[in-house]
LOMI-188672 format. One line per field, with one value per atom (N, C-alpha, C, O, CB): residue number from 1; residue in one letter; chain; atom name; x, y, z. Coordinates in Angstrom, 3 decimals. Glycine has a CB too. Layout:
num <- c(NUM/...)
residuo <- c(A/...)
cadena <- c(A/...)
atomo <- c(CA/...)
u <- c(X/...)
v <- c(Y/...)
w <- c(Z/...)
! end
This chain:
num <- c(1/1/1/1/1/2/2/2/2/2/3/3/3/3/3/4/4/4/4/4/5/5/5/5/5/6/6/6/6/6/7/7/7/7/7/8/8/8/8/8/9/9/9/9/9/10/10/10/10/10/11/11/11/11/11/12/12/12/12/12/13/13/13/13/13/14/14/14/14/14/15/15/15/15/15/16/16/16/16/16/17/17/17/17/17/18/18/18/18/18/19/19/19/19/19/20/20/20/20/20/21/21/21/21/21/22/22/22/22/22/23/23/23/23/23/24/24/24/24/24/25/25/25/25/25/26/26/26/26/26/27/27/27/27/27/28/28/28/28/28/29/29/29/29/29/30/30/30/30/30/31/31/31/31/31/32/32/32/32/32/33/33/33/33/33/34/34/34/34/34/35/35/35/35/35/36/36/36/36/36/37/37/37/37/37/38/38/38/38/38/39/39/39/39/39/40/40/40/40/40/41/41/41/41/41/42/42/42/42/42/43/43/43/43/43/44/44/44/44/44/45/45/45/45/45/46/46/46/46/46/47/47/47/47/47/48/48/48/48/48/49/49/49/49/49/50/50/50/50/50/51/51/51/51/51/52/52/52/52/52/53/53/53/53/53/54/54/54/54/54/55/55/55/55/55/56/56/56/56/56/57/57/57/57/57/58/58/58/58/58/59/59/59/59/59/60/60/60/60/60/61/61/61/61/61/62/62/62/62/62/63/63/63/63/63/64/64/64/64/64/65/65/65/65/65/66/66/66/66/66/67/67/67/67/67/68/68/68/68/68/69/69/69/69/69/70/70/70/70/70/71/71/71/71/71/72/72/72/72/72/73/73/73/73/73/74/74/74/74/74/75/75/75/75/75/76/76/76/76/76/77/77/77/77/77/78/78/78/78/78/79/79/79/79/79/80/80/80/80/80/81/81/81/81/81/82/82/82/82/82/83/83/83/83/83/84/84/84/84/84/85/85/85/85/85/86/86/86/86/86/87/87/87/87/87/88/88/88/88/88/89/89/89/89/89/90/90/90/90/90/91/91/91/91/91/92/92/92/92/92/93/93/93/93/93/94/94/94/94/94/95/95/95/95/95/96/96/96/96/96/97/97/97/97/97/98/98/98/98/98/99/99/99/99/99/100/100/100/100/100/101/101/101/101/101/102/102/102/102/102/103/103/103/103/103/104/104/104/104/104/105/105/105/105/105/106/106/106/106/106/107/107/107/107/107/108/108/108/108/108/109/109/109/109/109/110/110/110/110/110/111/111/111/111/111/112/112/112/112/112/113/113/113/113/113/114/114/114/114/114/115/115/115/115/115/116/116/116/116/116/117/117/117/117/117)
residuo <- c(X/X/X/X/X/X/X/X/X/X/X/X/X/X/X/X/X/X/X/X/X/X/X/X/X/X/X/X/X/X/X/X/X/X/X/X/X/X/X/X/X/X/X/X/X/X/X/X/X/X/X/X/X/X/X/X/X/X/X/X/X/X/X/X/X/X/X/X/X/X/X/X/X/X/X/X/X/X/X/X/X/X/X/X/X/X/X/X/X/X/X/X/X/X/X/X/X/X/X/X/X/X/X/X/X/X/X/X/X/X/X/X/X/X/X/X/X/X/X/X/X/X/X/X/X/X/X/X/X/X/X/X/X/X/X/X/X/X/X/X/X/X/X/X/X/X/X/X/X/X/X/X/X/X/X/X/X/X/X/X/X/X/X/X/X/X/X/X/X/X/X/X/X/X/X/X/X/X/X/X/X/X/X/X/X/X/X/X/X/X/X/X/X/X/X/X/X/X/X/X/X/X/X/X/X/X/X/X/X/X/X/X/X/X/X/X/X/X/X/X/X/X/X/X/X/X/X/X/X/X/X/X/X/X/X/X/X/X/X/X/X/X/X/X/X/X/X/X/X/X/X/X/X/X/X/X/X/X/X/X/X/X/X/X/X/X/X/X/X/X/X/X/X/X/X/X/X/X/X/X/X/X/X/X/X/X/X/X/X/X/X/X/X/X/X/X/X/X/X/X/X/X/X/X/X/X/X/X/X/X/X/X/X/X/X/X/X/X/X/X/X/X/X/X/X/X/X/X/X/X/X/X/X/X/X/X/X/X/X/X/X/X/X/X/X/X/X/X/X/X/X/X/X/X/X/X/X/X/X/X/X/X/X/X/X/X/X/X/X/X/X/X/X/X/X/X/X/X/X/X/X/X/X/X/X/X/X/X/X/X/X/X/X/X/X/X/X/X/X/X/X/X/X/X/X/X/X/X/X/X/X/X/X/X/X/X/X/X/X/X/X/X/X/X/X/X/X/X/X/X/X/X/X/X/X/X/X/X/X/X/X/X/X/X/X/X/X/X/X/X/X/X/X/X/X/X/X/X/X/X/X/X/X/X/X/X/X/X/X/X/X/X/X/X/X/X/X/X/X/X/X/X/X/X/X/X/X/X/X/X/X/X/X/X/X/X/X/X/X/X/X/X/X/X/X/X/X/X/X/X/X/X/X/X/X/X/X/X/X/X/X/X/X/X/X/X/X/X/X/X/X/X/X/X/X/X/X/X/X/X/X/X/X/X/X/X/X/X/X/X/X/X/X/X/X/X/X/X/X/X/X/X/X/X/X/X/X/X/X/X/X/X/X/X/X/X/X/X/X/X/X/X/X/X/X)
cadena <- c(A/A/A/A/A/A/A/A/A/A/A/A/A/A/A/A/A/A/A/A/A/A/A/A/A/A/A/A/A/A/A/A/A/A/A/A/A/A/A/A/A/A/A/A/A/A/A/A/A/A/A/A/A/A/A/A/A/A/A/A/A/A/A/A/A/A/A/A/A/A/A/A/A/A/A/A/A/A/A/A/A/A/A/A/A/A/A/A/A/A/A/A/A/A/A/A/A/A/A/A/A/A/A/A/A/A/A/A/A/A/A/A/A/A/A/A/A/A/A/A/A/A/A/A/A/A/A/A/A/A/A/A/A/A/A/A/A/A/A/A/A/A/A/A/A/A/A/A/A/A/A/A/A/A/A/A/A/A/A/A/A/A/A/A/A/A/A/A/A/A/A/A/A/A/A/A/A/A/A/A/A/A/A/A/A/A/A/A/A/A/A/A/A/A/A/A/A/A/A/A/A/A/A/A/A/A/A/A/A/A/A/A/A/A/A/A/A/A/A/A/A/A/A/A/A/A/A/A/A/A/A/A/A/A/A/A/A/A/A/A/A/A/A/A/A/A/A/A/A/A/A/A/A/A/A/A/A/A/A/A/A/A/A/A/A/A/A/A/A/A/A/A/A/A/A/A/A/A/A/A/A/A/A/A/A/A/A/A/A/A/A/A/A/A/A/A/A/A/A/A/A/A/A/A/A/A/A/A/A/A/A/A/A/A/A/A/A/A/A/A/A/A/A/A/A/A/A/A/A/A/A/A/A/A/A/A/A/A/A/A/A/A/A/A/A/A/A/A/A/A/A/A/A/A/A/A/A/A/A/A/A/A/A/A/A/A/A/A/A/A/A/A/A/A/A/A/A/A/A/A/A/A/A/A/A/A/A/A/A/A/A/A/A/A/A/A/A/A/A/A/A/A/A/A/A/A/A/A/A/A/A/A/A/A/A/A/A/A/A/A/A/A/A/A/A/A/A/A/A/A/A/A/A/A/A/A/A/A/A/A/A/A/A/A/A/A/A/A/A/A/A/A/A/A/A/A/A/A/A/A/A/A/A/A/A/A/A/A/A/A/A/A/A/A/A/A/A/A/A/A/A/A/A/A/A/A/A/A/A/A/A/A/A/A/A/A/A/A/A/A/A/A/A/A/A/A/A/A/A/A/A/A/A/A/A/A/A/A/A/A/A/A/A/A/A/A/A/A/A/A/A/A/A/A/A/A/A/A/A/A/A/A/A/A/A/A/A/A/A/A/A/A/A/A/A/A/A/A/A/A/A/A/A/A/A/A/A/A/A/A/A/A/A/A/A/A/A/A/A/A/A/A/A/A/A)
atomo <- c(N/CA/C/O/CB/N/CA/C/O/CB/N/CA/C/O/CB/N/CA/C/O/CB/N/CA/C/O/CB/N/CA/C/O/CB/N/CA/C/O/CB/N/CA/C/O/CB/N/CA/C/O/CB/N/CA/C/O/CB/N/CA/C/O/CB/N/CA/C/O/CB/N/CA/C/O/CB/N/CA/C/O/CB/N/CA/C/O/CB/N/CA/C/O/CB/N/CA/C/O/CB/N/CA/C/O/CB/N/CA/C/O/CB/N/CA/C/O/CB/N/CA/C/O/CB/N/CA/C/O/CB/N/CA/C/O/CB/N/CA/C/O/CB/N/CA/C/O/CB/N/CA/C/O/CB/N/CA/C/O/CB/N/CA/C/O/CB/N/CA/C/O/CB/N/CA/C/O/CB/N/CA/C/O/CB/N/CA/C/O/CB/N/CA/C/O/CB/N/CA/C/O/CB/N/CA/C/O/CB/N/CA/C/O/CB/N/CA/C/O/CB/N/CA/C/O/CB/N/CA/C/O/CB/N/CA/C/O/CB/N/CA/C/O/CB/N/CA/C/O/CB/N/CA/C/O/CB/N/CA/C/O/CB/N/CA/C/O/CB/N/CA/C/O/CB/N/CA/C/O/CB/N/CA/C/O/CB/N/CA/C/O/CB/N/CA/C/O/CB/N/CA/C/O/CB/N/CA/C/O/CB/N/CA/C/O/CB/N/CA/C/O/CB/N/CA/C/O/CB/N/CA/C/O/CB/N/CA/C/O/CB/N/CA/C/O/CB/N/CA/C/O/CB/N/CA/C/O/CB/N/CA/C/O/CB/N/CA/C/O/CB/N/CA/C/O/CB/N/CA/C/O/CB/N/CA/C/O/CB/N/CA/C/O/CB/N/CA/C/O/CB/N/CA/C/O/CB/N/CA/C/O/CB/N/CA/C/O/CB/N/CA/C/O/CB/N/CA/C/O/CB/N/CA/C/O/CB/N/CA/C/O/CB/N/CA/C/O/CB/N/CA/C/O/CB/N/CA/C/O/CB/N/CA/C/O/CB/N/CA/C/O/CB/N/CA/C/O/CB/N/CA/C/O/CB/N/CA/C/O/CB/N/CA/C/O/CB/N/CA/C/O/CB/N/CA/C/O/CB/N/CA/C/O/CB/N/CA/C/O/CB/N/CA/C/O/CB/N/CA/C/O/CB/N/CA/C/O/CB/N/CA/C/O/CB/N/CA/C/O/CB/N/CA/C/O/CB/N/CA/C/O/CB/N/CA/C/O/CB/N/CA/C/O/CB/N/CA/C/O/CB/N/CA/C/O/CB/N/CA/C/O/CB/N/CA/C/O/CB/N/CA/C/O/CB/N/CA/C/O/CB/N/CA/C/O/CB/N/CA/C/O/CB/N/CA/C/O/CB/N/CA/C/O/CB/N/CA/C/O/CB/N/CA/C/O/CB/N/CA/C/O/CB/N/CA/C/O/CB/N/CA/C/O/CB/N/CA/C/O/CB/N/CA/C/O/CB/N/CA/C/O/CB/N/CA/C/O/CB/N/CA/C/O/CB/N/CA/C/O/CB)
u <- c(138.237/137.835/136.709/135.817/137.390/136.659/135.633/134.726/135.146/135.965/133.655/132.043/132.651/133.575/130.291/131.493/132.008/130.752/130.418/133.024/129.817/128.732/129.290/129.956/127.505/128.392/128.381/126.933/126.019/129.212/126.993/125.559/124.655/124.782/125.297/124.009/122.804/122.917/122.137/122.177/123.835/124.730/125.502/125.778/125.845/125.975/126.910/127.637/127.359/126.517/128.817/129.856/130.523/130.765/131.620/130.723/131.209/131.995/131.290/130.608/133.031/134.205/133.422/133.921/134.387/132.028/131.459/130.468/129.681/130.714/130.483/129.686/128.712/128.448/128.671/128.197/126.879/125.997/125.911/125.939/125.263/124.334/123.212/123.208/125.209/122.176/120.902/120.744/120.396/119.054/120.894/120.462/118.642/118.115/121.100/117.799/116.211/115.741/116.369/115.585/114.558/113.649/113.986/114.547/111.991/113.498/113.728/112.883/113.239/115.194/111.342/110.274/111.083/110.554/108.946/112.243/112.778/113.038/113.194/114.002/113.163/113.658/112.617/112.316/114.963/112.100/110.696/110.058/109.659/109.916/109.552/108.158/107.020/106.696/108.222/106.310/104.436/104.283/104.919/103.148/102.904/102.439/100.618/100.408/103.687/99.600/98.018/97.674/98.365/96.682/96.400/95.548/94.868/95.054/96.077/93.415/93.633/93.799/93.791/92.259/93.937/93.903/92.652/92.465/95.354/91.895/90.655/89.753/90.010/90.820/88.702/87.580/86.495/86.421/87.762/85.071/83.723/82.882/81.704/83.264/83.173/82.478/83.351/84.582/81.698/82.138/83.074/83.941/83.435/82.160/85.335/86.143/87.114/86.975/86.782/88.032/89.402/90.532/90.910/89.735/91.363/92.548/93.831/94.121/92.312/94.477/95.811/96.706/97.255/96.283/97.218/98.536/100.045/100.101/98.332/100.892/102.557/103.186/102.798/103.244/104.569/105.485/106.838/106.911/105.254/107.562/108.778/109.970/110.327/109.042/110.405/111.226/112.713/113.295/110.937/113.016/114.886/115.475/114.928/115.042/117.009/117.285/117.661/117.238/117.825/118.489/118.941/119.215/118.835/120.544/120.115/120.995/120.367/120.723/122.362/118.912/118.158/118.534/118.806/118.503/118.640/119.482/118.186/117.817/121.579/117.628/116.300/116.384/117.380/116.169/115.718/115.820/114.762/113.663/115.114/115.722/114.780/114.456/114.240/115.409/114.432/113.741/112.711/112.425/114.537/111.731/111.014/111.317/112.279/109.667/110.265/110.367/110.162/110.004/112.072/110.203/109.707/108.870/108.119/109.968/108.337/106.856/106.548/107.109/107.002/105.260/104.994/103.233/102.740/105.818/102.558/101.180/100.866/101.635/101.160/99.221/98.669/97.394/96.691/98.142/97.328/96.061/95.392/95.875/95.810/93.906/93.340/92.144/91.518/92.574/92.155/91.526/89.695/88.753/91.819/89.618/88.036/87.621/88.422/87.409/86.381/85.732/86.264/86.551/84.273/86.369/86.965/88.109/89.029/87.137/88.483/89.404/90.796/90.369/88.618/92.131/92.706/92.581/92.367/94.187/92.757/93.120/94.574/95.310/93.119/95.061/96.004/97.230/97.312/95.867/98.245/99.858/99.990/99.788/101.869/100.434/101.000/102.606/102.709/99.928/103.539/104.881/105.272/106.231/105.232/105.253/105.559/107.133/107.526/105.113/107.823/108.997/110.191/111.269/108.814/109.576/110.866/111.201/111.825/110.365/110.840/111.021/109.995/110.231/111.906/108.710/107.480/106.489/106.573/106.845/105.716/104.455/103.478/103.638/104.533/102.119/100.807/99.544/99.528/100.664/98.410/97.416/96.497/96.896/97.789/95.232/93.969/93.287/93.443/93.019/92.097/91.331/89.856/89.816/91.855/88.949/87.459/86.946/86.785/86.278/86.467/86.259/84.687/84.251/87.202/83.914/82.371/82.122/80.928/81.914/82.998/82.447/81.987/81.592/83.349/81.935/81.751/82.817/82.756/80.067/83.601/84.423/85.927/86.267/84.792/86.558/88.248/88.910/88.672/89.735/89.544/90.349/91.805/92.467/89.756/92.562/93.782/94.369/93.738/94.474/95.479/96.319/97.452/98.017/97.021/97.876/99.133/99.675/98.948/99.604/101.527/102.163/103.070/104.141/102.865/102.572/104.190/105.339/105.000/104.042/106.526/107.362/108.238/108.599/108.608/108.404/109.337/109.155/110.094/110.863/107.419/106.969/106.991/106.609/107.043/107.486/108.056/106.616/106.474/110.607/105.812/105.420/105.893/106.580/104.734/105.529/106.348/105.453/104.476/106.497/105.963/105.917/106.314/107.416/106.666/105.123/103.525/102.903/103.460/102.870/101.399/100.128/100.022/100.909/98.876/98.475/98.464/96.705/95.912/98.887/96.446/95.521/94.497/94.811/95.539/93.512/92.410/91.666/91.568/91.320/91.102/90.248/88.625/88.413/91.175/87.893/86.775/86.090/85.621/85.704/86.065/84.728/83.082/82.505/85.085/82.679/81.050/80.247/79.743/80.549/80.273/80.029/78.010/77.538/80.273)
v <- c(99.642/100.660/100.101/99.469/101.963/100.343/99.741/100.789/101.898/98.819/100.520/101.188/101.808/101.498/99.847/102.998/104.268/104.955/105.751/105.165/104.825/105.670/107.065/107.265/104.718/108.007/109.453/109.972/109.846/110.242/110.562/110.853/109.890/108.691/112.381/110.148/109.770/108.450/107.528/111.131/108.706/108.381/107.121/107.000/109.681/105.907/104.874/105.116/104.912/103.496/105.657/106.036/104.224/103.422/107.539/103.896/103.247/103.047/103.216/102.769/102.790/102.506/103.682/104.663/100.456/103.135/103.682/104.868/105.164/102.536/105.559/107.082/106.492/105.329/107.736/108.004/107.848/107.001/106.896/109.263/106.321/105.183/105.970/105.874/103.607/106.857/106.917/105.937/105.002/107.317/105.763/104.688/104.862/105.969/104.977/103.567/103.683/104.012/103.727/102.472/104.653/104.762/103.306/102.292/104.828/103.500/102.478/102.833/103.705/101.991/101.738/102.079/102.039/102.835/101.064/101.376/101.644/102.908/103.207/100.954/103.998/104.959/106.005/106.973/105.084/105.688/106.737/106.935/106.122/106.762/108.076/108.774/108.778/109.354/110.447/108.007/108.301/109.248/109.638/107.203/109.920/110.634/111.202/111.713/111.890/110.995/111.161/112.056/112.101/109.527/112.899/113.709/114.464/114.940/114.405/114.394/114.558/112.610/111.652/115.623/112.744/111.182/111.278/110.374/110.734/112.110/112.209/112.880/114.067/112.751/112.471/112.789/112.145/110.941/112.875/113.274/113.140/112.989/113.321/114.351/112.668/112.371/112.074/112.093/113.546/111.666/112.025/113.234/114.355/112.247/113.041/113.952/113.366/112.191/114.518/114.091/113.607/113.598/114.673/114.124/112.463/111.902/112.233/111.484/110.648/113.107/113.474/112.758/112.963/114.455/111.888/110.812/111.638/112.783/109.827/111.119/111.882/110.914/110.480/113.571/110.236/109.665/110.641/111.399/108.626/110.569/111.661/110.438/109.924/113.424/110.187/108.998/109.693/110.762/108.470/107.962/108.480/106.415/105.321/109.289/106.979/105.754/104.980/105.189/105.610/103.916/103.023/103.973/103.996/102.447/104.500/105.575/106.728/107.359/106.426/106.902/108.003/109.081/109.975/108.002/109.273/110.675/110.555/109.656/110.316/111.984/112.485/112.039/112.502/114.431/111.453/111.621/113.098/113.523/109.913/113.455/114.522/114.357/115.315/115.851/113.239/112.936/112.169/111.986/112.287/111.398/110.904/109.351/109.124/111.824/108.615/107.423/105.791/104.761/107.551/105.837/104.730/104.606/105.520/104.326/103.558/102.747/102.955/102.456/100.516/104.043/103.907/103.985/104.790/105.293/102.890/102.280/103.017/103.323/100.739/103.413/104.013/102.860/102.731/106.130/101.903/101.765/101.786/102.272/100.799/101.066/101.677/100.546/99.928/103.773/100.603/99.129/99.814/99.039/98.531/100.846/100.930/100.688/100.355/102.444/100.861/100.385/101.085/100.480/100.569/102.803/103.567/103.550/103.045/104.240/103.779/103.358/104.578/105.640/103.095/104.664/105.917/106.206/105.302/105.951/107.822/108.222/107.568/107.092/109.597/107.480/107.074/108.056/109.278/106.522/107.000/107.920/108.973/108.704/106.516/110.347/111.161/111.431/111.925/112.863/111.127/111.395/112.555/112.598/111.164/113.311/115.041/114.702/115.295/116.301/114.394/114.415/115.180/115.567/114.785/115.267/115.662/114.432/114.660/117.060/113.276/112.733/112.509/111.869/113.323/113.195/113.156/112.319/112.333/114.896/111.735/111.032/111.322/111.402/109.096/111.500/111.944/111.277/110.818/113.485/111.261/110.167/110.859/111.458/108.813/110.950/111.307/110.284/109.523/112.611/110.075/108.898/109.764/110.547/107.865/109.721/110.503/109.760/108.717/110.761/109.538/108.692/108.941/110.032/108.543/108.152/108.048/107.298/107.064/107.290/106.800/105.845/106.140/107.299/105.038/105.507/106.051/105.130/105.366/106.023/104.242/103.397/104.551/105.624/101.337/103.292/104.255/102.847/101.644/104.335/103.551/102.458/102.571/103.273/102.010/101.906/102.076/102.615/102.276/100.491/103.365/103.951/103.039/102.826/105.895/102.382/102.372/102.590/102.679/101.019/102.684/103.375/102.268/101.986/104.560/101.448/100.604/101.225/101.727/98.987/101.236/102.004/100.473/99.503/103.389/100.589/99.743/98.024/97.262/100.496/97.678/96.648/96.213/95.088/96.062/97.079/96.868/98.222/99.316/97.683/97.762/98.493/98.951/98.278/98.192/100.481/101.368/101.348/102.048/103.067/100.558/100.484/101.773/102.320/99.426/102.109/101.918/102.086/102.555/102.890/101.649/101.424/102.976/103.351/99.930/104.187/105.127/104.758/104.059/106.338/105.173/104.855/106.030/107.107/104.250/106.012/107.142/106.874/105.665/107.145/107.648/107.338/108.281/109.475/107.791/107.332/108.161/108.511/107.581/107.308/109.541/110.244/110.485/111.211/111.569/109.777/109.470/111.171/111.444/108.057/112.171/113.251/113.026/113.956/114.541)
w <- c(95.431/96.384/97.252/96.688/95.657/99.049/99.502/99.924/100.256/100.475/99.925/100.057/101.481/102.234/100.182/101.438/102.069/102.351/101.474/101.140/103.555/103.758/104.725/105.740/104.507/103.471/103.765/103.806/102.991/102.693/104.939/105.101/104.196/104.445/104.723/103.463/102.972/101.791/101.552/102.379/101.379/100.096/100.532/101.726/99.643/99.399/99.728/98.771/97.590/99.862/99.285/97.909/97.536/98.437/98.572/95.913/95.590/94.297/93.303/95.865/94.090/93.035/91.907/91.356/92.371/91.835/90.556/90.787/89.888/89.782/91.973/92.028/93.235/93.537/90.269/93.919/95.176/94.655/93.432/95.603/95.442/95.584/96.687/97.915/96.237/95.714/97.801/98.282/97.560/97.992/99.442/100.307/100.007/100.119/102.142/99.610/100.203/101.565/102.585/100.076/101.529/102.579/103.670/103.255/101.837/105.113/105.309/106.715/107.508/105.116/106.913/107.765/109.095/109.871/107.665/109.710/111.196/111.412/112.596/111.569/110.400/110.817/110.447/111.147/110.368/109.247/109.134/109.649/110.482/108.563/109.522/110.731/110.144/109.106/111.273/110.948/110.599/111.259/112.238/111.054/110.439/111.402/110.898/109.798/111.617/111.845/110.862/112.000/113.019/110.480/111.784/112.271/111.361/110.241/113.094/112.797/114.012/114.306/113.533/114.807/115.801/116.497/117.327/118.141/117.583/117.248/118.148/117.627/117.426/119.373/117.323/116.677/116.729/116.972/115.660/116.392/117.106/116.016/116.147/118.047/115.255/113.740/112.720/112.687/113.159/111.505/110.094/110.018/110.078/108.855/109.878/109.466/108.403/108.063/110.596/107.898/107.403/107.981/108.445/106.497/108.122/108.384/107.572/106.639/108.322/107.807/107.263/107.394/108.476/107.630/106.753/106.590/106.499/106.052/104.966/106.839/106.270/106.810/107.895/106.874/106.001/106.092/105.876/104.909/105.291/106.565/106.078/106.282/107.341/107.316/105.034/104.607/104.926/104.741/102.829/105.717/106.299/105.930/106.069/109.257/105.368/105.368/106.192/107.329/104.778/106.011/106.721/108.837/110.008/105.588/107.842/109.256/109.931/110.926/108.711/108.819/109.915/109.467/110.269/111.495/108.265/107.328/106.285/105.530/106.360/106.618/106.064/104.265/103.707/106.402/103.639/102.044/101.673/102.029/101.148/100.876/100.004/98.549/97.806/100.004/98.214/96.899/97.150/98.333/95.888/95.871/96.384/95.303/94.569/96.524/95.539/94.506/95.303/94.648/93.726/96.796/97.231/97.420/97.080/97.880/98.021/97.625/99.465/100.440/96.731/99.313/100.702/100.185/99.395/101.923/100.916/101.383/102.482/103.393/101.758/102.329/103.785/103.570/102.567/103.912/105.124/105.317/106.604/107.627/104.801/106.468/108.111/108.134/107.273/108.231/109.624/109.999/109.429/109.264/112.345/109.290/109.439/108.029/107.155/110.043/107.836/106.772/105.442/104.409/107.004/105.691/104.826/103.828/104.471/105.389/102.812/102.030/102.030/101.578/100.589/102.371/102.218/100.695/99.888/102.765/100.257/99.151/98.477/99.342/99.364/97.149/97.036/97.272/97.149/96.014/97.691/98.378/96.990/95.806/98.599/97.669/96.435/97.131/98.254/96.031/96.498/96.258/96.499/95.728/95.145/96.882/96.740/96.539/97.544/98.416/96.203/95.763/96.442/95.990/94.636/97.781/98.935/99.909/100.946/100.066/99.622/100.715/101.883/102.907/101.054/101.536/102.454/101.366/100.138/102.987/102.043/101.009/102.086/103.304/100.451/101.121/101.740/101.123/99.981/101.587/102.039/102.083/102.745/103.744/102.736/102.426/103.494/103.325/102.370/103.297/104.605/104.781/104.887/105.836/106.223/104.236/104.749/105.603/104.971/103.701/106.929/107.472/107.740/107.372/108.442/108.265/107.770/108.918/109.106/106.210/109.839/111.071/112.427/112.553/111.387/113.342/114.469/115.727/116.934/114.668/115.192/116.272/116.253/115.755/115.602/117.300/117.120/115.804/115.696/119.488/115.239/114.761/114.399/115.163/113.706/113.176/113.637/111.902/110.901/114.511/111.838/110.206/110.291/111.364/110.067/108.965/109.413/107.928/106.938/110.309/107.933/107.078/106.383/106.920/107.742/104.875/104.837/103.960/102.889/104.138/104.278/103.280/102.483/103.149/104.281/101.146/100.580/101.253/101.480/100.919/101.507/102.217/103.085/103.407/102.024/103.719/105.455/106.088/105.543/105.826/107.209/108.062/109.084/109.853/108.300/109.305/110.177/111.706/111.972/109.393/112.389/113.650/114.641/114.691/113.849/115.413/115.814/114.711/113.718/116.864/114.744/113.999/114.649/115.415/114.386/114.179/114.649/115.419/114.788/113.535/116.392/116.462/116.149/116.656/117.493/115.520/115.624/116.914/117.121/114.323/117.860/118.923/118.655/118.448/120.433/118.755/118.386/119.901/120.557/117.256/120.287/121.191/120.947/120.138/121.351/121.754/121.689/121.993/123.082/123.245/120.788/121.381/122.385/123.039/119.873)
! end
């Protein structure tokens, strides 16, 4: 029997296969992107595979980091297919988040922009 993608799934001889997360198709996304002090940085990845077909489980390996001095919190799994990350940030430059899923980074970087209140 030959392999057979259905939606999300790679059907084969021996039962569905999920396709992994896969960063070309996943969405970053942090805020705010503009800010006038220490605040916190909200991270979200909402994981899609190969084909861009949303996953709703969880279990891949997605990394949040950021050019500034600050360290993100570690990724929590929420187990739909979204992973989440906050950054406390303590600086005063703009700098940059970025998201890796399954060791691959998800292109664009996000930028934070800081305003000189």
């Amino acid at each position: 029997m030959a392999n057979l993608k259905v939606g999300p799934w790679l059907l084969r001889s021996h039962g569905p296969t999920i396709l992994p997360a896969d960063a070309s198709t996943s969405i970053f996304d942090a805020s705010p992107t503009g800010i006038t002090g220490p605040t916190t940085i909200n991270m979200l990845v909402t994981a899609k595979n190969i084909n861009g077909t949303p996953l709703y489980t969880g279990g891949d390996t997605v990394v949040f980091t950021t050019s500034a001095s600050d360290t993100p919190s570690a990724t929590v799994d929420n187990g739909d297919g979204t992973y989440t990350a906050t950054l406390n940030y303590t600086g005063s430059t703009t700098f940059t988040v970025t998201a890796n899923v399954n060791g691959v980074n998800i292109v664009p970087d996000i930028t934070i922009v800081y305003f000189n209140p």
